[in-house]
N, C-alpha and C positions, 0 to 999 in steps of 0.2 A: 394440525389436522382438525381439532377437534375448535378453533377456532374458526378455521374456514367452514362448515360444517355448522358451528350455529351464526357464522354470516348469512350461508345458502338458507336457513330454513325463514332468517327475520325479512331476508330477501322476498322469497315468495307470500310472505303472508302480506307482507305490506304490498308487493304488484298486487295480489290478489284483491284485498280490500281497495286501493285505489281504484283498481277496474271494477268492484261491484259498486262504488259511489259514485263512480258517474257512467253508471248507468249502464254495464255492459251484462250482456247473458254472464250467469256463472261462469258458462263452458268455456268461453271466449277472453275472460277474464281469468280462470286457471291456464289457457294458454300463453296467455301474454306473461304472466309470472313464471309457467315452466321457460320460454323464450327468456327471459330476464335470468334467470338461473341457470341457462346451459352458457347463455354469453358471459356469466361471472366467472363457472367452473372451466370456461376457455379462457379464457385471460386469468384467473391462478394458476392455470398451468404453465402458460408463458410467462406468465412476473410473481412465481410464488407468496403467497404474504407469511410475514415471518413475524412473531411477537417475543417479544424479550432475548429474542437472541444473539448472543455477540460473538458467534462463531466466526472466522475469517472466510474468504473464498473458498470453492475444493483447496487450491493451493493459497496458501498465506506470500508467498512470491508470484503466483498467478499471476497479479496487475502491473507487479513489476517486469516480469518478463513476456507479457502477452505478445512481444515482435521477435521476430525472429532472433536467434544468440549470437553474440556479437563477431563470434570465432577467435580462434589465436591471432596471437597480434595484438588486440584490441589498446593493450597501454600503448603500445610505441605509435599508436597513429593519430590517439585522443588530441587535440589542440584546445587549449585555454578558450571559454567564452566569456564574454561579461555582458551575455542580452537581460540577466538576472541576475540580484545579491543571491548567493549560494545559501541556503536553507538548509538548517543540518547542524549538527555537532558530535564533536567526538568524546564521550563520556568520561572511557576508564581506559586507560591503558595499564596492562599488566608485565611489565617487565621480570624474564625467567631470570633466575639468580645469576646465570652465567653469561648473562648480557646477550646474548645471540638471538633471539626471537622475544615480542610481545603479543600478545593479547587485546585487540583492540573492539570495543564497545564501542556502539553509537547509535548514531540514525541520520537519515540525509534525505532531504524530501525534492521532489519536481517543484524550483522555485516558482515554476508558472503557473502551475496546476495547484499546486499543495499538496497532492497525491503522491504516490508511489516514482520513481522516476525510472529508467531504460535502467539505471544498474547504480553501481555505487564502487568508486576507490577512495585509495586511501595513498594521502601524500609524507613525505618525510623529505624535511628540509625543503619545502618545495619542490620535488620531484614525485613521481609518480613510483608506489614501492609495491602498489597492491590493489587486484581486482577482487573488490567485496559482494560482488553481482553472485557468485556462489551462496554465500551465507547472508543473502540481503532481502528484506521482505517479512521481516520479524514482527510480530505483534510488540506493538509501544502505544495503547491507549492515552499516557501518560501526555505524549507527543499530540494526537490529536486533540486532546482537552486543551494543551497550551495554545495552538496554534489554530483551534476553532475548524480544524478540517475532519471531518471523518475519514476519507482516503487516508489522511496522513498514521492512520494506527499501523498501516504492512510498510513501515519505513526504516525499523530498525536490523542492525546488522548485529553479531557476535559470535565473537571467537575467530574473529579476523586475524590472521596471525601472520603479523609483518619481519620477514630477516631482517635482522640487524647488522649481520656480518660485513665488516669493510666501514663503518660507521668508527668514529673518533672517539674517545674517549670526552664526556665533556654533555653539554647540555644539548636537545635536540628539538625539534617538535613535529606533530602528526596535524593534518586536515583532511577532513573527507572533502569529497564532491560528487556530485552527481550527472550521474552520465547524459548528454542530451538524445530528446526522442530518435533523432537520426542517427545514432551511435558514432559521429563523428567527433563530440565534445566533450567538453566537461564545465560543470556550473563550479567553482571553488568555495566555501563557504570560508568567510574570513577570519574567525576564531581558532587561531590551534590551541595545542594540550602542549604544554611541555613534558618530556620524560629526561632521566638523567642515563646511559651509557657506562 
């Protein structure tokens, strides 16, 4: 506020002065500076300016879910793409002592965009065990420094919590992917995590 505000005032003194140096009546010259200033204070109302702030969206999943929700079903009908290398990794997996459910960390970006993408799952053994699009849109600054994107910071997901039940005794591994803009797909990112069972 208080930066927009001594924008508005350097604004007018400088229209002001421009218009008394070449030559116009004061009067004529304080209108064209008030004109110059009511179109600033209209256009920060439509595109805010923000200084030092790193607050996310209203919503930090906002940009990821800005299209419609994908509704039930959505794993059984995803099919494999490969228009993009899959963008993303899956950090931590946290395996509960009784082996029946983990804990899964990560982040998974729009490989086209760099941005936020439609949603996020999570695969085991190559199969599809979990839609991340609920807990997905997490602040990961970390992410967009690597990867030089600023969209890519609402990319992270956590506390994904994948069953393990019916799973073998023995080594296993987890990948994310990202879901495509039309909610028919998925981008795979080719890095899994191994956990043990």
């Amino acid at each position: 506020m208080i930066a927009t505000l001594v924008i508005l005032v350097a604004l007018f003194f400088a229209a002001r002065a421009l218009g008394l140096r070449g030559g116009l009546e004061p009067r004529a010259a304080a209108g064209i500076a008030v004109a110059l200033c009511i179109a600033f204070v209209a256009g920060s109302l439509a595109h805010p300016i923000v200084i030092g702030s790193t607050a996310p969206p209203a919503s930090a999943s906002a940009t990821a879910t800005a299209l419609p929700p994908l509704g039930p079903g959505v794993l059984a009908r995803l099919v494999a793409r490969h228009d993009f290398p899959g963008l993303g990794s899956v950090d931590v997996i946290d395996v509960a002592a009784d082996h029946s459910k983990a804990l899964v960390r990560g982040w998974v970006a729009d490989p086209e965009t760099r941005g936020p993408a439609r949603g996020a799952i999570l695969l085991v053994d190559g199969h599809i065990r979990y839609d991340a699009t609920p807990v997905y849109g997490q602040s990961r600054p970390d992410v967009a420094a690597v990867i030089a994107s600023a969209p890519a910071e609402f990319t992270g997901f956590s506390g994904a919590e994948i069953s393990l039940r019916g799973l073998a005794k023995g080594k296993h591994f987890v990948q994310c992917a990202s879901i495509t803009k039309d909610g028919l797909g998925y981008e795979l990112v080719p890095r899994p995590l191994t956990f043990t069972v």
